[in-house]
C-alpha positions as CSV (number, residue, x, y, z in Angstrom):
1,X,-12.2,1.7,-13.3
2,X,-12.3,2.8,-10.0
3,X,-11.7,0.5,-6.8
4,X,-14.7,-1.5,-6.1
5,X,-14.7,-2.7,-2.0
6,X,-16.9,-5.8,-1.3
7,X,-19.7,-4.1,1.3
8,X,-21.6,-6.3,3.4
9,X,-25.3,-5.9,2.8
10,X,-28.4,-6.4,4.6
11,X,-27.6,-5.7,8.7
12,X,-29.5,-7.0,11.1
13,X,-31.9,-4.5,12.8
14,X,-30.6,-5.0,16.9
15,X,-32.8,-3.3,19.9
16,X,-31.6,-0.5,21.0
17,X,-34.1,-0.2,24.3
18,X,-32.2,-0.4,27.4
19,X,-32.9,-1.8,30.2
20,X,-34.6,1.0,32.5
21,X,-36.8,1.7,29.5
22,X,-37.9,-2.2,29.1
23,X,-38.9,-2.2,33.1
24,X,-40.8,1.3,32.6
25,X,-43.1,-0.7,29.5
26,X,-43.9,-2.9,31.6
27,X,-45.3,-0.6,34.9
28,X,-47.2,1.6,31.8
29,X,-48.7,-2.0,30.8
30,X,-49.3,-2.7,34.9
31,X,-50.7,0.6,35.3
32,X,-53.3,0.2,32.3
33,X,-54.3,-3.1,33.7
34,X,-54.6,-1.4,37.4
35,X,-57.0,0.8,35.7
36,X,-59.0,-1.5,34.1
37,X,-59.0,-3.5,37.2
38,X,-60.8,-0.3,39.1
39,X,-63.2,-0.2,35.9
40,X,-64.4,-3.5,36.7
41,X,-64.5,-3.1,40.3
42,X,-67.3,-0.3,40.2
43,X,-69.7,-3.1,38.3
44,X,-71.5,-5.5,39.9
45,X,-71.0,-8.2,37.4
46,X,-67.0,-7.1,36.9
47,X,-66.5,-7.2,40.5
48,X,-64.8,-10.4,40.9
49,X,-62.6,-10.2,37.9
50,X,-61.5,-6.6,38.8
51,X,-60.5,-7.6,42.4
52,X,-59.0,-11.2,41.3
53,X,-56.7,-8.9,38.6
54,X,-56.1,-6.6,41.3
55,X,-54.1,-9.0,43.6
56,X,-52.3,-10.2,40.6
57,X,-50.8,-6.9,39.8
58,X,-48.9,-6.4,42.5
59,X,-46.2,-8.6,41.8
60,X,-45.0,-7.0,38.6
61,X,-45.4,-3.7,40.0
62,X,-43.6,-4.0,43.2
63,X,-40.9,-6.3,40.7
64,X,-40.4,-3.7,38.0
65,X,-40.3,-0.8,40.9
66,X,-37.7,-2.3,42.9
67,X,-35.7,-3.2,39.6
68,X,-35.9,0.6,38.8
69,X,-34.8,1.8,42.1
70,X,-31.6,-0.7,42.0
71,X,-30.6,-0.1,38.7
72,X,-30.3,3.4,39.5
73,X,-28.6,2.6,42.7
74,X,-25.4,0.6,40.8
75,X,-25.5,3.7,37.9
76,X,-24.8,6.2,41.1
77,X,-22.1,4.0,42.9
78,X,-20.5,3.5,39.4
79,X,-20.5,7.0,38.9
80,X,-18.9,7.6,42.3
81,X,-16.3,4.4,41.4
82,X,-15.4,6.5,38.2
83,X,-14.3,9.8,39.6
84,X,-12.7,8.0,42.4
85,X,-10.5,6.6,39.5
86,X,-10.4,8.9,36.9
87,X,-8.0,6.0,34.8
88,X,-11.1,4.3,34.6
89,X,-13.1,3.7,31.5
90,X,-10.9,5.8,28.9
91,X,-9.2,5.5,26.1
92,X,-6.4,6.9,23.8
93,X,-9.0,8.9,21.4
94,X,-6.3,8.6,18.8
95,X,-6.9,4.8,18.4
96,X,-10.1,4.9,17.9
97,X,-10.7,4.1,14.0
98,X,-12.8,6.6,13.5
99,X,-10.0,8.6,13.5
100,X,-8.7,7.0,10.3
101,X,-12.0,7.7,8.4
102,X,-12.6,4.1,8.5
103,X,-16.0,3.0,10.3
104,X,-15.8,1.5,13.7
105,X,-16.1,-2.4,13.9
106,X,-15.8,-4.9,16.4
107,X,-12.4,-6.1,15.1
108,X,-8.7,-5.5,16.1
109,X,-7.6,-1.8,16.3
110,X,-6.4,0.4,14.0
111,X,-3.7,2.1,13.5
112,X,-4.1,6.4,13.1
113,X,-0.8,6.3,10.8
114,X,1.0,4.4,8.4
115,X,3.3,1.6,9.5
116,X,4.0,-1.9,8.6
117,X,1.6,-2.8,11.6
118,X,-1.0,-2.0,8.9
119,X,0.2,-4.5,6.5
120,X,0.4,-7.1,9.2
121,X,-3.3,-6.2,10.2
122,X,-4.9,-7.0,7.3
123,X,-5.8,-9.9,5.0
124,X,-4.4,-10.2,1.4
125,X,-7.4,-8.8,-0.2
126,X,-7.2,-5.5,1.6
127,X,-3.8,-5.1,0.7
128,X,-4.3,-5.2,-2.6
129,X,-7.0,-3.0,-2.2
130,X,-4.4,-0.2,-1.2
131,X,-1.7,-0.8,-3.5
132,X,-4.4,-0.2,-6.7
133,X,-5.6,2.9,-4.8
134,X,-2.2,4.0,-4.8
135,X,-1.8,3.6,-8.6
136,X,-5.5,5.5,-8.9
137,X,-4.1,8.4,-7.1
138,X,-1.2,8.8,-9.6
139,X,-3.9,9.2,-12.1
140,X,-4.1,5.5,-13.6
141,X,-7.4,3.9,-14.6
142,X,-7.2,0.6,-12.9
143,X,-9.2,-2.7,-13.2
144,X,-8.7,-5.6,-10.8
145,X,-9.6,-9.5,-10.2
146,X,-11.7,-9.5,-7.2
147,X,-11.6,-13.3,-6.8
148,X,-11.3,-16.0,-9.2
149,X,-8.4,-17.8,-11.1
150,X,-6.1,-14.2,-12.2
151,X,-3.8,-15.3,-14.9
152,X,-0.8,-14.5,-12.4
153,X,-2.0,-10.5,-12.8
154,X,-3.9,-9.0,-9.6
155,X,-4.3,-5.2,-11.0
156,X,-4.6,-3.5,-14.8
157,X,-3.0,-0.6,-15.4
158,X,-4.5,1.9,-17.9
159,X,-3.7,5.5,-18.7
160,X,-5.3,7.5,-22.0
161,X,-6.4,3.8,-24.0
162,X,-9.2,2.4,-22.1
163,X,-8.6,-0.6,-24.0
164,X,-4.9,-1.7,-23.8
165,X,-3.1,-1.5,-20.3
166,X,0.0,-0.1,-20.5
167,X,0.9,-2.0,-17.2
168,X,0.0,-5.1,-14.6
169,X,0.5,-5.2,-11.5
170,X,1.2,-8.5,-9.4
171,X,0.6,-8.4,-5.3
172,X,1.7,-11.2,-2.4
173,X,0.7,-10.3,0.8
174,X,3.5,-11.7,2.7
175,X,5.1,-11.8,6.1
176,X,7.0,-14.5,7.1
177,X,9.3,-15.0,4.2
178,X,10.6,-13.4,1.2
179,X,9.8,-13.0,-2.7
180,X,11.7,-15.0,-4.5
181,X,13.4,-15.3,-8.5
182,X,10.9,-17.9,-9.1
183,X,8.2,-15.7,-8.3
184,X,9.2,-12.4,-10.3
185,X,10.0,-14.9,-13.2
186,X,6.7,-16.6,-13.3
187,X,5.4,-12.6,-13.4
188,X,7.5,-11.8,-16.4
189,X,6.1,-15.0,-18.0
190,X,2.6,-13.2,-17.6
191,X,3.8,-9.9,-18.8
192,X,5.5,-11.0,-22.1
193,X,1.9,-13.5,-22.7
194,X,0.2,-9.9,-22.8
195,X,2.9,-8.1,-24.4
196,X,3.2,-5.7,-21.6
197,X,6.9,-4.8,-21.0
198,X,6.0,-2.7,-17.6
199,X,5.0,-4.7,-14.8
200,X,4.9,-4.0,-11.0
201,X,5.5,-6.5,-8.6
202,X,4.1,-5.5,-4.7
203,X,4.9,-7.3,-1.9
204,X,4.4,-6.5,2.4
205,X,7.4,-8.5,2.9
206,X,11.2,-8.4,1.0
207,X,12.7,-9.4,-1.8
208,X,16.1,-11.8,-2.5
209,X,19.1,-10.2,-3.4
210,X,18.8,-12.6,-6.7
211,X,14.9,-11.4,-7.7
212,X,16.5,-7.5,-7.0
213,X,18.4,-8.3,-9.9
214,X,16.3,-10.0,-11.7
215,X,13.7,-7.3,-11.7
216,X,15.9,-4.5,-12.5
217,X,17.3,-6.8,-15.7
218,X,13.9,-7.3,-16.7
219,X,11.5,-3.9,-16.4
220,X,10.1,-4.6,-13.2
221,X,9.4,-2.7,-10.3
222,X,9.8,-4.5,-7.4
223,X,8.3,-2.6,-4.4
224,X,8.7,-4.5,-1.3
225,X,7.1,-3.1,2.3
226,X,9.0,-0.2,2.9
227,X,8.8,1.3,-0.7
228,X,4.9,0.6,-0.5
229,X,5.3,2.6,2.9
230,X,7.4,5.6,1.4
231,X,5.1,5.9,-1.6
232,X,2.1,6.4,1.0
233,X,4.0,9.0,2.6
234,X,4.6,10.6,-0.7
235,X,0.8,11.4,-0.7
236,X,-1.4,14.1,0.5
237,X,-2.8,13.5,4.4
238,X,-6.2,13.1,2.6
239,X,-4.7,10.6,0.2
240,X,-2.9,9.0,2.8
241,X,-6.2,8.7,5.0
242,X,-8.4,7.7,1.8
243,X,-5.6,4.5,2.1
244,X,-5.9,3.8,5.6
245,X,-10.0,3.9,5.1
246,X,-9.2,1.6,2.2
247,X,-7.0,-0.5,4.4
248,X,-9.6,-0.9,7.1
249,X,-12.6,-1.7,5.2
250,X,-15.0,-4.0,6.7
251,X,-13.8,-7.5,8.1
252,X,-10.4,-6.4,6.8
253,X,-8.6,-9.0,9.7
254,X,-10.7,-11.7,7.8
255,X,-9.3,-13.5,4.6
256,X,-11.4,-13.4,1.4
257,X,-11.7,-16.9,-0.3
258,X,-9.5,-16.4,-3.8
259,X,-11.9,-18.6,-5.6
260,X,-15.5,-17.5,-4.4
261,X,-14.5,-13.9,-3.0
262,X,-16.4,-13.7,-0.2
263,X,-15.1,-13.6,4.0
264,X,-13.6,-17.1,5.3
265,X,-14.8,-18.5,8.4
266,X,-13.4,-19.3,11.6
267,X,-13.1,-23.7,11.3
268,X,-11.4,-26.2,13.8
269,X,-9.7,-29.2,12.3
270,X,-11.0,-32.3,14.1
271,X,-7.7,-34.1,14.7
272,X,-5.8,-31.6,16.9
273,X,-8.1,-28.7,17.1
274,X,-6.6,-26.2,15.4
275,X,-8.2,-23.1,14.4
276,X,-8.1,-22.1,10.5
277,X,-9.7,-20.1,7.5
278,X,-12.2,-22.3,5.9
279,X,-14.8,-20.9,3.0
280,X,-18.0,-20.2,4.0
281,X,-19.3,-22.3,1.1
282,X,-17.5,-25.4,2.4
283,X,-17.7,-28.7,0.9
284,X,-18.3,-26.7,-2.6
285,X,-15.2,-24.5,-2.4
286,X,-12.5,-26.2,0.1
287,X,-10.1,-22.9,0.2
288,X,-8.2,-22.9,3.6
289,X,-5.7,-20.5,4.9
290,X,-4.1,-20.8,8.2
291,X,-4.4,-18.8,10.5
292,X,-2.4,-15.8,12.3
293,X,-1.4,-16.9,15.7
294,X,-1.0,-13.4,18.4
295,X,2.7,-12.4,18.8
């Protein structure tokens, strides 16, 4: 089964008016009253009300003009500021993620290649995210465990048996320190419980000298960050692309909650004000994660 992103649904409709074209409703509204005003003044028993709404008018209309007439004065001496400068208001073109197929967000920016600044930029779920998409671009059928307790396996591997996987695939979306033997021998654990003898184990970060060994003794692959990184430049430049749009999904600087799978929030603790990850569906689920602090 194909990867299966979690997509945010139901956007909230924003204005789009701007400002000139807010002040030019309102003159067409002053201008309709103006002329109902001179309706009222050509009849006796109107007279009154068309002269009283008169006098009123002309606030709004000498408001919204003069409004006009500066906005359009600061939009000129910007212009002027601009070519004056011409370092002014650009940008490198090539960090713009649209560039990486991805759809622009108002998050942190993207990278336009593949490097372990990508792995640092995103959360946990994202990087698993990638590392089944690479398995479903060497042809493998692939289920995984979008949130939820996971048995100790993140990704199923299947190739012509829809039913039996012929591997599993554990992920740790680590930076600070490595994998350890205790880790790779809680996988094998898993992997004999399901009578799988191939079994991938993918980190961002490294691996011990000791769990080298222990994976190579025991049928597992251990890809650490720079493995995962070759393998992606093993691919096609669309394949490689398809990754990075997979890597930059949505909210993809935002944790997911591993039990309820859905986007942490931003919390403060009340002692000493940190900031952390809390779940959004705080006090049922009381998931935390800290959070990353700018290098």
């Amino acid at each position: 089964m194909a990867y299966r992103g979690n997509r945010r649904q139901g956007h909230r409709q924003k204005s789009s008016d701007t400002f000139p074209e807010r002040i030019f409703r309102v003159l067409l509204l002053t201008g309709a009253l103006w002329l109902a005003s001179e309706f009222m003044r050509s009849r006796p028993d109107l007279a009154a009300v068309g002269n009283g709404l008169r006098s009123v008018l002309w606030l709004p209309l000498t408001i919204g003009v003069g409004l006009l007439v500066l906005h359009f004065v600061f939009q000129v001496l910007a212009s002027w500021s601009s070519n004056a400068d011409p370092t002014r208001n650009t940008f490198d073109d090539r960090r713009d993620p649209l560039f990486t197929g991805a759809k622009a967000q108002a998050g942190p920016v993207t990278e336009v290649r593949w490097s372990s600044r990508v792995f640092a930029a995103i959360e946990w779920r994202r990087f698993e995210a990638v590392v089944e998409t690479l398995f479903a671009q060497e042809g493998y059928e692939t289920r995984s465990q979008l949130h939820g307790a996971d048995g100790g396996v993140d990704i199923w591997l299947y190739s012509k048996n829809p039913n039996d996987p012929v591997s599993v695939v554990q992920c740790k979306h680590w930076q600070g320190h490595p994998v350890t033997v205790k880790e790779l021998r809680e996988f094998l654990g898993v992997m004999a419980s399901h009578g799988i003898k191939r079994g991938t184990f993918a980190t961002s970060s490294r691996y011990t000298a000791d769990a080298v060994a222990f994976a190579k003794a025991n049928g597992i692959t251990a890809h650490n960050g720079n493995d995962l990184l070759r393998l992606v430049a093993q691919r096609s430049p669309e394949q490689q692309a398809r990754l990075l749009e997979v890597a930059y999904e949505g909210e993809y600087w935002k944790p997911t909650c591993v039990n309820c799978g859905v986007k942490m929030v931003e919390r403060e603790a009340r002692g000493n004000g940190s900031r952390f990850w809390g779940c959004m569906n705080y006090p049922r689920c009381k998931c935390t994660l800290p959070m990353k602090t700018a290098n």
